[in-house]
Structure formats: C-alpha cells, structure tokens
N, C-alpha and C positions, 0 to 999 in steps of 0.2 A: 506617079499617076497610075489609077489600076486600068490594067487596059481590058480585064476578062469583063466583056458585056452580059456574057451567059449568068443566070441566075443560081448562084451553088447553094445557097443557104435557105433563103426563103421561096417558102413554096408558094401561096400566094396572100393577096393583100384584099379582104373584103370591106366593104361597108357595113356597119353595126348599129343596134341601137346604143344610144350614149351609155344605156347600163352595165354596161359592159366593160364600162371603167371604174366600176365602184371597187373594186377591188384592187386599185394599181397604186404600185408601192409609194409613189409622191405624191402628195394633194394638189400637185400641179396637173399630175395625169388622170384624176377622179373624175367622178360625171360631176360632184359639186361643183367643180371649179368650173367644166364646161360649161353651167348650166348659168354660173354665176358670171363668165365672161360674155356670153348670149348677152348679158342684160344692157351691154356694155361697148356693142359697137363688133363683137366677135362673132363668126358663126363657128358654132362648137360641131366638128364632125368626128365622128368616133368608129375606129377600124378595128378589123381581127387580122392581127397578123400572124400567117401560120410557118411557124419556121420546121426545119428538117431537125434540129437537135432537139427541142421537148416542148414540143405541141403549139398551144397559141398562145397569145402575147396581146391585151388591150393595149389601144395606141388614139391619145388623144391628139387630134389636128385642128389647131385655132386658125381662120383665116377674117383677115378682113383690106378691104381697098384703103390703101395711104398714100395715095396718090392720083392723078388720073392715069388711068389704062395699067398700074400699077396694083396687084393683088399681091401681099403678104401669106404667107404659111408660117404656123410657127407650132414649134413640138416643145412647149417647156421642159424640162427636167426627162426628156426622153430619146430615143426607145429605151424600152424595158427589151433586156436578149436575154436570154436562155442562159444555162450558166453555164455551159459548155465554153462562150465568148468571156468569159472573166480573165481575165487576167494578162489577155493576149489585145494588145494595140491594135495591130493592125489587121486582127479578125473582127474586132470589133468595127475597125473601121471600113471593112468590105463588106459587112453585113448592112452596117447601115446606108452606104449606098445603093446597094442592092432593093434594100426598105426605098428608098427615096425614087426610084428607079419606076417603081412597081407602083408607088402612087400618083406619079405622074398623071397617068389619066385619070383620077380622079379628083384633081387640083386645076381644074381648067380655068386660064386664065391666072394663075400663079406664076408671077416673076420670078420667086424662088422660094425657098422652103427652108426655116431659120431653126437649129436647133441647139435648144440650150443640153448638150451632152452630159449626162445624169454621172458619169465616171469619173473618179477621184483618185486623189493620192493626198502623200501627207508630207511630201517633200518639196513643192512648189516647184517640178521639171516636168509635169502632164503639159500637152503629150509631148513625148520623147522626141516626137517627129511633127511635123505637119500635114494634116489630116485630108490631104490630095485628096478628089478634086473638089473638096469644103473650101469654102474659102471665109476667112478671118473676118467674123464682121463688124462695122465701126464701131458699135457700141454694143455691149451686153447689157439683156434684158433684166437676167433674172444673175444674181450674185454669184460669182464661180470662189470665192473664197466663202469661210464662217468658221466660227466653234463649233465641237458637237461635243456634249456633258453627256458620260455613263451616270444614268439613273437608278442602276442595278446595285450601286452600293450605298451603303447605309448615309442619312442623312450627315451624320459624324464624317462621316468619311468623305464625301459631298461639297461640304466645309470646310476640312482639311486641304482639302487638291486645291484648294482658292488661296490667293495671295493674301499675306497676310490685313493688309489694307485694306481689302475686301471683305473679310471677315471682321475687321472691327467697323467697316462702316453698316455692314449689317444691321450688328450690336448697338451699334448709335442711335442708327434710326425709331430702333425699338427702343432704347431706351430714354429718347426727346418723346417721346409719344409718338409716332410717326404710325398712323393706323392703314391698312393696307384691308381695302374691301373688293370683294371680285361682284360688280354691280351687272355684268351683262350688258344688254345695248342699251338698256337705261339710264348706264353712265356716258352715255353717247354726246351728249352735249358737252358734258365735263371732258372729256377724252379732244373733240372736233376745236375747244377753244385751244388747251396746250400746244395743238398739234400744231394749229396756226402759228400761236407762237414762237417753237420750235423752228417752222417753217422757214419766218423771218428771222430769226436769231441764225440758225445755220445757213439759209442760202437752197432752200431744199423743197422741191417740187411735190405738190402735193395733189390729192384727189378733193372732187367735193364729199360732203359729207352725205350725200345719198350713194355714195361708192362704197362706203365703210358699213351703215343703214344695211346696206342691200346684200352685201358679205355675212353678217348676222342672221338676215333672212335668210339667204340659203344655207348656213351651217346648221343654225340650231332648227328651223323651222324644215327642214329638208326628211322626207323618209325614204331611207335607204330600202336596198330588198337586194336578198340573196344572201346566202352564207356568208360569203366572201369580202362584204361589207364590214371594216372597220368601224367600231365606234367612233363617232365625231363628236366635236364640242367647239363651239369658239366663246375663249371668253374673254372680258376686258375688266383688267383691275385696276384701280384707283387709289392713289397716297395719298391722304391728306392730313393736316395739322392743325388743329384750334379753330376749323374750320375752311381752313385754307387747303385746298387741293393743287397739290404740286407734280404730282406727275402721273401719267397712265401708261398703258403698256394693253395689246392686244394680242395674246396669246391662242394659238390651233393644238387642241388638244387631235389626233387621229390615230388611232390603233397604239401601236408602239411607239408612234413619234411625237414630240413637242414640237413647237415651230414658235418662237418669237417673230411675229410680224410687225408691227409696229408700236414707237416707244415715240413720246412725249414729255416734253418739263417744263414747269413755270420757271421765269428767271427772279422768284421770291424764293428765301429761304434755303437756298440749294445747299446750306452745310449741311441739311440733314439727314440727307446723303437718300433720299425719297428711291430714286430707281434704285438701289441695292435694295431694298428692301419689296419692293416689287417683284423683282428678278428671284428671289430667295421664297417667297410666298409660291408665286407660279411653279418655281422647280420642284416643294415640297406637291405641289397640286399633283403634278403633272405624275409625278411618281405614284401618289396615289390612285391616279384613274390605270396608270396601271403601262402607264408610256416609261422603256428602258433606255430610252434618248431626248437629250433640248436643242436643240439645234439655235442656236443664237442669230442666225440667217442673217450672214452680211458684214462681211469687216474687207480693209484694204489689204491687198497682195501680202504684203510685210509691214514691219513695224518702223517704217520712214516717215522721220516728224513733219518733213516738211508738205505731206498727204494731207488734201483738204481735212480729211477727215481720218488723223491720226490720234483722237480724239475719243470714235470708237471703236479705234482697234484695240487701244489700250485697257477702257471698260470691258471690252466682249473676252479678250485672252484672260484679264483679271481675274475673271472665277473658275479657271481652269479648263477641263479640257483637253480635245486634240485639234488639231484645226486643220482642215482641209484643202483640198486645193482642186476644183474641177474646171476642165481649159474654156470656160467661157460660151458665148455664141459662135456659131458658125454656119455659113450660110451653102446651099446647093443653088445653084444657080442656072434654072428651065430658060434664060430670056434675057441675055447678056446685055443689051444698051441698056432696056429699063432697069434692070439691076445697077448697071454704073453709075443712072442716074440718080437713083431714090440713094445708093451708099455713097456719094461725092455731098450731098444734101444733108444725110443723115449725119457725117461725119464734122460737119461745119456745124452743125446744129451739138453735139456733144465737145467741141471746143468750148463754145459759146457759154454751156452749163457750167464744163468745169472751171472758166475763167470768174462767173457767179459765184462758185462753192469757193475758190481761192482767195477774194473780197470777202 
C-alpha cells in the first residue's frame, strides 16, 4: 500500500476542452471516441494533466450513473505518463494514483474510478505485483490481451510471418472468387444482419445498429483541428460470393494504428474461408494509409481449448504477430459500500455471460 499522500509527480489536474484529446495515442483516449460515447449514455470530460517530468498529458474521463446513487468513472486505455515512467511498475503505479487523487474533486459523486491501464508486456506476468490501493475489478471492459501485426515490412513478408494455413486460406478465398469490397456505412445493413447472426451462433452480446450507424458518423463525418490530429478513417469491408455475402469486418484506420473492431460471418459457405480474405485486404489497406501497426483487438489470456472462445485466439495468433498482455481493469475506489455493492452485482452478472458463451 503507498502510504506517501504528498503529491511527487503531478503537478496539477485541469478541466479541458474535449479537443484536447485529439491527439492521444489510443482512440479510446481521443475527443472522437468522447464525443461518440456522449451519444451513448456517457458524459465525456476531458482534462490536462500537468506532470513534473515532460509537461502535459490529455486525459479522457467517461462517467455515467449504473446504478442508483452509484456514478461510474472510467479511463479507457489510460493515463498516457511521460516517458520518464516507462518501464518502471511501480512509478507508474504512484503516479497514477496520484492522477486519481487529484481528480477526485472533480468526479463528484463518483463511486470509483475504473481504468483500463494502457501498459503491456509480452510475457503474460503484468503486473509483477498487485497494483495497491487499485483494486481488481469483476469484469474487464475493454480487452487486456490481442495481436499486434508490424506493417513496416513488406507485404511478402506480412505473409510469410502467417501460418502456413493462413496463407493458403488466403489464396483460396481468392481463388473460389471470394470478392472483398470496402463499402463504408452503406454496407451497414449487410454488416448489422451477419452480426446478429454471429451473435446467435456464438452466445455474444451485441449493440443495436444505431450504435455502429453513429460510430461512422463520428469517425468519417467528424472534423478534427490542430496539428496534433491523426488521420482518421473507419471503414467496413464486406466478402461476398455469387452474391452471397459471408462475412464483414469493421476496421479504424487512425494515424499509425489499425484497430480490427468488429468481425461477422454467415454460417453459408464458410469453406471459403471469407474472413481470411477480409483480414488480408484491410492489412494491405491499412499499410497503405500509412498505419505501421494492426492490432487484431481481442483474444483469450493463452491458447486453452477449453476457453469459450478458443476459437479466436486461434484465428487472431494465425497471421502472426506479437501478442500482448496488458493487466486488465482496475478500479480506485472514492466510496467503499456502494462500490461493494455495484462489484458483488457486477460479478454475478459476468458469471452469468460466461456460463451463455460456454453453451
């Protein structure tokens, strides 16, 4: 437990306009996403935080009430610290209480304050330690495993790093006709049926289709401002065959990064192997807007068959890759009953799912 109450790191914690996140390195901490979770039940608040090792630091803060008298905070894929804090656990982790400390008063009425911690490793033992006084919480939000594909080497080479299987089912799909078109939110309707389907065939909770609609609208329809602004793109590709549409995929094209966010399949024709051939079009894309990373967002801990979903760890490791390991959600906790209450609730409520995915 750190017992130093005194503030060593951060100097202090302001309120911002949202723009002020257009420049932060995950599209989870961007004004897009704030702007896009508003639509949605969130109120998107945006801070400057100014640290003592190299200046300021945007910091997106989602809040909304999930409960009665119970208010949520939530930091996706954040803070962004200085790099002075790289490499060292438990500087990192006195800063960000420090950060949490300092926003307090501005989170009124916040039970606690949940952060999906942006820091990785590629050995699967983050963190070393337990990240006192955080505490573990029931469920994770946003995915603490995934792939990440180097874009920086040649397409040959791209293909190579891929399992052999992967490479021929490529080849397949292209060579059954298997045609891969990137339609935008016009394939929207084609993309919203699979997904249902998908849905029901795996066991897997989904959004409605003005959730996905309204992500379109703020990615492509959205004008950024300021240097510091990453090119953005969201686009959504579609496989189809002889008329038949078999699978789609919705891919965030932002600055340097890819991002695979959601994927879909018809349960027709599945030898034709439609997502490999989706997944291989978007990486050629993505390389050419000019992104050196694909992030495949989202696979289980290791490669344990008996994992609901060992199914796409298999897929996502298949085209190679490094795969990461960042330690999940973690909660700071302003208001100990109602916190025990909403995580005893939450936790029954994440049985409940996994028991669905395992059927």
């Amino acid at each position: 437990m750190l017992k130093d109450e005194s503030v060593r790191y951060i100097r202090s914690v302001t309120r911002a306009d949202l723009a002020i996140c257009e420049g932060a390195e995950s599209f989870l901490q961007s004004a897009m996403w704030g702007r896009f979770k508003s639509r949605f039940g969130w109120e998107a608040n945006a801070f400057a935080a100014e640290w003592e090792a190299d200046g300021e630091k945007p910091l997106l803060v989602l809040s909304r009430r999930i409960a009665p008298l119970v208010v949520m905070a939530y930091v996706p894929w954040g803070p962004e610290l200085p790099a002075a804090f790289s490499g060292d656990s438990a500087l990192r982790i006195q800063a960000a209480v420090e950060l949490v400390r300092a926003l307090r008063p501005h989170l009124r009425g916040a039970a606690f304050i949940r952060f999906d911690l942006p820091w990785f490793n590629t050995d699967g033992s983050f963190p070393p330690e337990t990240p006192a006084p955080f505490r573990r919480a029931a469920a994770d939000i946003q995915p603490p495993d995934t792939v990440l594909l180097d874009l920086t080497q040649s397409e040959e080479d791209i293909l190579a790093a891929m399992k052999s299987k992967w490479r021929y089912n490529v080849g397949l799909a292209e060579k059954h006709g298997v045609v891969v078109t990137e339609s935008g939110g016009q394939g929207m309707n084609d993309f919203y049926r699979l997904l249902s389907e998908t849905a029901a065939r795996d066991g897997i909770a989904i959004h409605s289709v003005e959730y996905y609609r309204t992500l379109f609208e703020e990615c492509n329809g959205a004008v950024t401002t300021g240097e510091s602004a990453p090119p953005l793109q969201l686009r959504l590709y579609t496989a189809a065959h002889e008329g038949d549409v078999l699978a789609a995929i919705v891919v965030l094209f932002r600055g340097k990064q890819a991002t695979y966010l959601y994927g879909a399949s018809s349960n027709i024709k599945r030898n034709l192997m439609a997502p490999y051939a989706l997944q291989w079009q978007a990486m050629r894309d993505a390389k050419a807007f000019g992104c050196t990373e694909y992030d495949l967002f989202g696979i289980p801990p290791d490669e344990n068959p008996d994992h609901p979903m060992a199914g796409l760890y298999r897929f996502k490791t298949g085209f190679g890759g490094k795969i990461i390991h960042r330690c999940g959600s973690w909660d700071y906790v302003y208001r100990t009953v109602l916190y025990a209450l909403f995580s005893g609730a939450e936790g029954l409520r994440k049985k409940m799912r996994d028991r669905r995915k395992r059927r």
